[in-house]
Gaussian input, Z-matrix of N, CA and C with variables (Angstrom, degrees):
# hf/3-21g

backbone

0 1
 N
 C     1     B1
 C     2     B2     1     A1
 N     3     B3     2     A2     1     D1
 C     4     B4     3     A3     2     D2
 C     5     B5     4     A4     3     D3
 N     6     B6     5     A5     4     D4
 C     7     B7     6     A6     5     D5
 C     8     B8     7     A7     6     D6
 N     9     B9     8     A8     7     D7
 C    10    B10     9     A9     8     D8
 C    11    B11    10    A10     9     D9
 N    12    B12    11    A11    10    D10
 C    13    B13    12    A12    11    D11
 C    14    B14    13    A13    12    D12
 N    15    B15    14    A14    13    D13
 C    16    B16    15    A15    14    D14
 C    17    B17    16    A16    15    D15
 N    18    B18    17    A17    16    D16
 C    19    B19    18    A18    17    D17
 C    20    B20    19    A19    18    D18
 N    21    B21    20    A20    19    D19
 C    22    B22    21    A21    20    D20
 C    23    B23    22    A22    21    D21
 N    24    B24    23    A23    22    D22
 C    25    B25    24    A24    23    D23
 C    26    B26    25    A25    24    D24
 N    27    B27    26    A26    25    D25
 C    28    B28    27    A27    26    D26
 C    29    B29    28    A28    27    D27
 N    30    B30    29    A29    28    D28
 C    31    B31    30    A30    29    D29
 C    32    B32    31    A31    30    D30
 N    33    B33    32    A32    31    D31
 C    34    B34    33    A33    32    D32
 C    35    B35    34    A34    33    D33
 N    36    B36    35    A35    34    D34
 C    37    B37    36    A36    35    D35
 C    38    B38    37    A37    36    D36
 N    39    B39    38    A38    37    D37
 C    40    B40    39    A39    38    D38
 C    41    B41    40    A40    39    D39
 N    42    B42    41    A41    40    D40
 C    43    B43    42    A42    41    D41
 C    44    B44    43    A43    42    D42
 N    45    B45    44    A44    43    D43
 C    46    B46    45    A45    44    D44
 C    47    B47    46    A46    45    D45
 N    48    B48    47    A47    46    D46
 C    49    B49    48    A48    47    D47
 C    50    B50    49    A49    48    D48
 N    51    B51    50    A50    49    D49
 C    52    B52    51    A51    50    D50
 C    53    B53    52    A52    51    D51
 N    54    B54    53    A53    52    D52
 C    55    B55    54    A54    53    D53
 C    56    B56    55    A55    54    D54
 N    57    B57    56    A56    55    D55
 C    58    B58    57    A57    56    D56
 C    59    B59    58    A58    57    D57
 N    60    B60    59    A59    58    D58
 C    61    B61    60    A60    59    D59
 C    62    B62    61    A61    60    D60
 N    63    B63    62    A62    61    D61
 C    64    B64    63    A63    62    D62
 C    65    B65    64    A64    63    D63
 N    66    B66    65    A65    64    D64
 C    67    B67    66    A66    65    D65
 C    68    B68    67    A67    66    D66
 N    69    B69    68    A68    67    D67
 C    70    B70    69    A69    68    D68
 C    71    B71    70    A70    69    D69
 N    72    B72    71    A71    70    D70
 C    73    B73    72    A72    71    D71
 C    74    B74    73    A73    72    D72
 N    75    B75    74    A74    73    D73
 C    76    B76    75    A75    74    D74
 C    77    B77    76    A76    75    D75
 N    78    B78    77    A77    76    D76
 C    79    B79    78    A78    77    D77
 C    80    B80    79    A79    78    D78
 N    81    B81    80    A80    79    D79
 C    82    B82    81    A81    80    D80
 C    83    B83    82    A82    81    D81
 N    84    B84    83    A83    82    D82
 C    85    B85    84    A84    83    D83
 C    86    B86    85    A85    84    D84
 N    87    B87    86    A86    85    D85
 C    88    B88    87    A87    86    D86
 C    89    B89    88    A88    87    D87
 N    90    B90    89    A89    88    D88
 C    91    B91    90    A90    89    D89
 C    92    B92    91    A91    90    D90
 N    93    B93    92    A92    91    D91
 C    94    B94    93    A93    92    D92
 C    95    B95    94    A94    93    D93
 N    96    B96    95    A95    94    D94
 C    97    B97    96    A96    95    D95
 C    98    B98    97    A97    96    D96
 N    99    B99    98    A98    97    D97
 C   100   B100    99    A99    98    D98
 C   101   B101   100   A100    99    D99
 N   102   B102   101   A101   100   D100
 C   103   B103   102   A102   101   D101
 C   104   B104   103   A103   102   D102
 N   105   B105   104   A104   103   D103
 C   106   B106   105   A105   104   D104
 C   107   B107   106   A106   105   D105
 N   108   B108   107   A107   106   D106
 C   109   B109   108   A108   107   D107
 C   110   B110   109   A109   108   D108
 N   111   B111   110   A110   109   D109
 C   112   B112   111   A111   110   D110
 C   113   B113   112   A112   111   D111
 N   114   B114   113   A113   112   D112
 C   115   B115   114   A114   113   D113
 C   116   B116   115   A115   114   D114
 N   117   B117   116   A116   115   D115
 C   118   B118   117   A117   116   D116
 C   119   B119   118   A118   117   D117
 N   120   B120   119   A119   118   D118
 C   121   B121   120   A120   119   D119
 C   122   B122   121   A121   120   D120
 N   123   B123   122   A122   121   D121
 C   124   B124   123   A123   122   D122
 C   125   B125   124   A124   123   D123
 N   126   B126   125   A125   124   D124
 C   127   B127   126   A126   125   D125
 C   128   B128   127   A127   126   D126
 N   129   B129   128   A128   127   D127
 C   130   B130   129   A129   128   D128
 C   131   B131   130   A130   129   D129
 N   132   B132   131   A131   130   D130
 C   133   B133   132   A132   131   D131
 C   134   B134   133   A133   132   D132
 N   135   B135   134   A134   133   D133
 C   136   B136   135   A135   134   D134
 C   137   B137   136   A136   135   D135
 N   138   B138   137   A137   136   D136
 C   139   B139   138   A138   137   D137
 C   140   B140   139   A139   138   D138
 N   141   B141   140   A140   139   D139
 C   142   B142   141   A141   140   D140
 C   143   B143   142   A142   141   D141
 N   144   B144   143   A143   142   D142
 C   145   B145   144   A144   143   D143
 C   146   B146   145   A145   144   D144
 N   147   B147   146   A146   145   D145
 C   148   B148   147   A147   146   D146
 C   149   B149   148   A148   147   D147
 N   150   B150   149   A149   148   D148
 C   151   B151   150   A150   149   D149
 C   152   B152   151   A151   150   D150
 N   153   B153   152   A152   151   D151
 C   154   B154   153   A153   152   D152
 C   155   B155   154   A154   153   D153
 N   156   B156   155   A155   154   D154
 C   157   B157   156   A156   155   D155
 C   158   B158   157   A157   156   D156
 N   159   B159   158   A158   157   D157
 C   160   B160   159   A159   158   D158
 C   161   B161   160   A160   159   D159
 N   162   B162   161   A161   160   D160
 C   163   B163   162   A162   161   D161
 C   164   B164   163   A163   162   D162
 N   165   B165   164   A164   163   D163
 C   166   B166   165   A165   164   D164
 C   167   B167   166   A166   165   D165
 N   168   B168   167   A167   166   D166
 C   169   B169   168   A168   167   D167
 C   170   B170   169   A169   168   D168
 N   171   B171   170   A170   169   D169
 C   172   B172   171   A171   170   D170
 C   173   B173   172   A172   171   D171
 N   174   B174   173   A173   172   D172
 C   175   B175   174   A174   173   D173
 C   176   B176   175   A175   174   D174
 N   177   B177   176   A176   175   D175
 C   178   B178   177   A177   176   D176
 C   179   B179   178   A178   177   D177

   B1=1.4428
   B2=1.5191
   B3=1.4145
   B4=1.6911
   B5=1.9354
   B6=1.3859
   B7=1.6997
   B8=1.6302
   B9=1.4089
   B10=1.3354
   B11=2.2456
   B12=1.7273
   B13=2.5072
   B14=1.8744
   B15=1.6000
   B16=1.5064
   B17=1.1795
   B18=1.2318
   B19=1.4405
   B20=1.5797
   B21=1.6964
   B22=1.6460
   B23=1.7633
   B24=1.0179
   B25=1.8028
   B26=1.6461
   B27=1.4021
   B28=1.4185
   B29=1.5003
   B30=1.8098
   B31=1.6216
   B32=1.1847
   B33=1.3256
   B34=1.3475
   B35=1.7368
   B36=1.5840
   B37=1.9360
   B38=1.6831
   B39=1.1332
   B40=1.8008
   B41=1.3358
   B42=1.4917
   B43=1.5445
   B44=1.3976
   B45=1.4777
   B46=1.8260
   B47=2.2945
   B48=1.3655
   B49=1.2298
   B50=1.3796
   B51=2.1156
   B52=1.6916
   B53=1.1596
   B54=1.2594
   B55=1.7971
   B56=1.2407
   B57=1.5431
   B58=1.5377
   B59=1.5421
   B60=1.0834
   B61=1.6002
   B62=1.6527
   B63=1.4344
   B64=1.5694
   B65=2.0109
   B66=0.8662
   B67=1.8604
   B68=1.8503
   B69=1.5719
   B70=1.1542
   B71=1.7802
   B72=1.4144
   B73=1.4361
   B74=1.7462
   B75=1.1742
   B76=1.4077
   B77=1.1780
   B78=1.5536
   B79=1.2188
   B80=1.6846
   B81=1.1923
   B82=1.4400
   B83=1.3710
   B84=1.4918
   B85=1.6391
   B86=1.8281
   B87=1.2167
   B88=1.6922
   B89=1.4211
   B90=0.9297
   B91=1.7752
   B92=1.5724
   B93=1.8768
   B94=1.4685
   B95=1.1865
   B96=1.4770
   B97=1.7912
   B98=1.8264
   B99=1.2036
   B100=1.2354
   B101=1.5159
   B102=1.3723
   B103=1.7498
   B104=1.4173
   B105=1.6359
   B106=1.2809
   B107=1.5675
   B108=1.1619
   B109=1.3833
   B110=1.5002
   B111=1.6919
   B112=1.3406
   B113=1.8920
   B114=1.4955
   B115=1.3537
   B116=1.6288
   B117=1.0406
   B118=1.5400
   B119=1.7082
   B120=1.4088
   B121=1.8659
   B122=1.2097
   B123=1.2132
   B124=1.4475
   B125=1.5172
   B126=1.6291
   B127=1.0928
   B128=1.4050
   B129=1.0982
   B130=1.7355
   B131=1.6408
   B132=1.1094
   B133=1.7826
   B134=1.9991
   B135=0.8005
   B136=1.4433
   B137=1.5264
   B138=1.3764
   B139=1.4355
   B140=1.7977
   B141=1.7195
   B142=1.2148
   B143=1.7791
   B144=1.7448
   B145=1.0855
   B146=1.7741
   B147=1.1939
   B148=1.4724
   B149=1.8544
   B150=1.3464
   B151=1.9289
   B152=1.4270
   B153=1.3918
   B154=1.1483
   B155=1.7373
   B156=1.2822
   B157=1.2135
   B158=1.6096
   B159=1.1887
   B160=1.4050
   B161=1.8097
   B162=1.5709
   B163=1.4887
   B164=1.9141
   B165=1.4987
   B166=1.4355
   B167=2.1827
   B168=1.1873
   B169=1.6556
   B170=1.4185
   B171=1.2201
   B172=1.8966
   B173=1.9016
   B174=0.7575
   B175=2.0034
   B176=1.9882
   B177=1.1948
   B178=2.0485
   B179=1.5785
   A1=107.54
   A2=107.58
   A3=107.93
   A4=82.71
   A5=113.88
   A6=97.46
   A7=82.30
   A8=98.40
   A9=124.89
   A10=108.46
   A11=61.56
   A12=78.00
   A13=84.63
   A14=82.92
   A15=102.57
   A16=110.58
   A17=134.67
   A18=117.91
   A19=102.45
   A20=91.61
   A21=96.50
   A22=122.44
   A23=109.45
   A24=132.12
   A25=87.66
   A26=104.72
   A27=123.67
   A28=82.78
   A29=87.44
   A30=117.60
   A31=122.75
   A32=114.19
   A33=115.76
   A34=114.32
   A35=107.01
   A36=88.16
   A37=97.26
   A38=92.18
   A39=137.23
   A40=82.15
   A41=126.05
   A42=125.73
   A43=121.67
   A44=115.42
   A45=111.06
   A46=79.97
   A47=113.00
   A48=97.50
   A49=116.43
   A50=113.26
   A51=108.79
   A52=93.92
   A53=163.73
   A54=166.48
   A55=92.15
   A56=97.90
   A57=124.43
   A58=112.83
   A59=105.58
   A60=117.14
   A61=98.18
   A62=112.89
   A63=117.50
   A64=104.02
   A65=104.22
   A66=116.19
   A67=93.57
   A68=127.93
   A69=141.02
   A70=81.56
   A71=114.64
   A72=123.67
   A73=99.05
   A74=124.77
   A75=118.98
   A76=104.22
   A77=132.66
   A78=114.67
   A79=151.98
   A80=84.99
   A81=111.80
   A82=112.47
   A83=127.24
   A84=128.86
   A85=92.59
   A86=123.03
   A87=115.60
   A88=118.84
   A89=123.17
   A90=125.62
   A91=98.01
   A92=102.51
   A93=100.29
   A94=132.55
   A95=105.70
   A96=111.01
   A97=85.19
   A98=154.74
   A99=135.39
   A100=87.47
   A101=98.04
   A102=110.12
   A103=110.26
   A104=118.18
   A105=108.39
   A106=103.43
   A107=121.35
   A108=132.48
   A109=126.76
   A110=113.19
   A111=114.90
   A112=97.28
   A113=99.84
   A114=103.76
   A115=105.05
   A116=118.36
   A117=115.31
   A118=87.54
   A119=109.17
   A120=111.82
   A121=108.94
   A122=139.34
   A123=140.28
   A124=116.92
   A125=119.71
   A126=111.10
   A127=139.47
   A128=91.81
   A129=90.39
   A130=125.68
   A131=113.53
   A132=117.19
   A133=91.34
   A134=127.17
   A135=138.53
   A136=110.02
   A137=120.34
   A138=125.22
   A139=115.30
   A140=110.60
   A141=105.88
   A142=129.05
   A143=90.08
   A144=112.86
   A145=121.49
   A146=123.38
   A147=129.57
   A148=117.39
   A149=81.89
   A150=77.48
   A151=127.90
   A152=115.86
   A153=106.14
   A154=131.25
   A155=128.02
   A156=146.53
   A157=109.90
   A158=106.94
   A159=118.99
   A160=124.23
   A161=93.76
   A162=106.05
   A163=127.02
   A164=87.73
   A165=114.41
   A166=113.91
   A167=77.82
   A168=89.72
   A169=110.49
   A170=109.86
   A171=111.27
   A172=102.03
   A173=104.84
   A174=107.28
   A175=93.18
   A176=97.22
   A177=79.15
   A178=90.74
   D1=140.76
   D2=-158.12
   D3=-107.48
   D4=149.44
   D5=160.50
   D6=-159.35
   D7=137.76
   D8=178.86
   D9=-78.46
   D10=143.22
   D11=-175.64
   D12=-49.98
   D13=172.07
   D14=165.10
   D15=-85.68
   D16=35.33
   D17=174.66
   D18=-163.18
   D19=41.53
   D20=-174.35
   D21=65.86
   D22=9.13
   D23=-169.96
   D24=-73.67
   D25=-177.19
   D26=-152.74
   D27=-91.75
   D28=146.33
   D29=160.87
   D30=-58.94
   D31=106.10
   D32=172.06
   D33=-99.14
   D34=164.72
   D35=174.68
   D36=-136.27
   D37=152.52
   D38=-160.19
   D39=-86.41
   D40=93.27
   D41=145.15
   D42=-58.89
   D43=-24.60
   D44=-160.28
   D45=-92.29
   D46=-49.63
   D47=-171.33
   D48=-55.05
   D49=-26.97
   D50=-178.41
   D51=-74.71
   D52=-46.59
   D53=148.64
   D54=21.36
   D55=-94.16
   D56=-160.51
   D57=-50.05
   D58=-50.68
   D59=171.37
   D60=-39.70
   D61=-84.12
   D62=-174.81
   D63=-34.48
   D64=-54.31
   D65=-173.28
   D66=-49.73
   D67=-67.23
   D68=-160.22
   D69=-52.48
   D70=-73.32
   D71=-163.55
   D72=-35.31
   D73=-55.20
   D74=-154.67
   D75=-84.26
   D76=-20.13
   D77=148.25
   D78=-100.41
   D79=20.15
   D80=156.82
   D81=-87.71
   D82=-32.80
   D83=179.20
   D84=-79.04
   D85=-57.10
   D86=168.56
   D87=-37.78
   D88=-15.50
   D89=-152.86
   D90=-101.85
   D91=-57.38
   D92=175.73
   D93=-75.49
   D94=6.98
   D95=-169.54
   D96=-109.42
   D97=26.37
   D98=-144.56
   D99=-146.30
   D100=116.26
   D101=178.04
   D102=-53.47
   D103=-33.93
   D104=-160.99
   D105=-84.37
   D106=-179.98
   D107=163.16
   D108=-52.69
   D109=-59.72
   D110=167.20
   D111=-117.69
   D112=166.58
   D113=172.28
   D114=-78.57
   D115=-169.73
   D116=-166.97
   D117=-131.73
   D118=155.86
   D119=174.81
   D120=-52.70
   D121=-41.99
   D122=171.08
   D123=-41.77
   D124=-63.35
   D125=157.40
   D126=-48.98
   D127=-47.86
   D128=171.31
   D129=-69.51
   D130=-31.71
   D131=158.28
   D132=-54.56
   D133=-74.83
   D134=-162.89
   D135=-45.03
   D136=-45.11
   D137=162.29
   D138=-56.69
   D139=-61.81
   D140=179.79
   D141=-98.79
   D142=41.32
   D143=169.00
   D144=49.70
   D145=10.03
   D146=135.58
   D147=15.38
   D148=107.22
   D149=179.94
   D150=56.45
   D151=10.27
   D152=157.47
   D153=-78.14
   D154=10.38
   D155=176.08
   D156=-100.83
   D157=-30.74
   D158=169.57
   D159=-91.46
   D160=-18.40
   D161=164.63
   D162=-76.71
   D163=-29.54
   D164=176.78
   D165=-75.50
   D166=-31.30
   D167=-179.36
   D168=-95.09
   D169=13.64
   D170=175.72
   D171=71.95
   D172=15.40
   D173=-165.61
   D174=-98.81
   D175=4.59
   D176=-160.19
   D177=-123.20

């Protein structure tokens, strides 16, 4: 995502807003592929990868 300075200054881009975007996208592609009605908390930790930094560090 490109967003212009306040004073018309150079385009900079929003990594945490392209993040979230990518995160929203993949669980919206989880959601419509998912027999059930809603996803369950499990899935959704599992889509946006939840504790895997803490799984890696022996902590999970």
């Amino acid at each position: 995502m490109r967003v212009s300075g306040r004073s018309g200054g150079p385009l900079v881009q929003d990594h945490v807003a392209l993040d979230e975007i990518e995160l929203y996208g993949e669980l919206m592609i989880a959601a419509s592929t998912a027999a059930e009605d809603r996803l369950s908390p499990a899935r959704i930790d599992e889509v946006l990868r939840v504790g895997r930094d803490h799984e890696r560090k022996g902590r999970g």
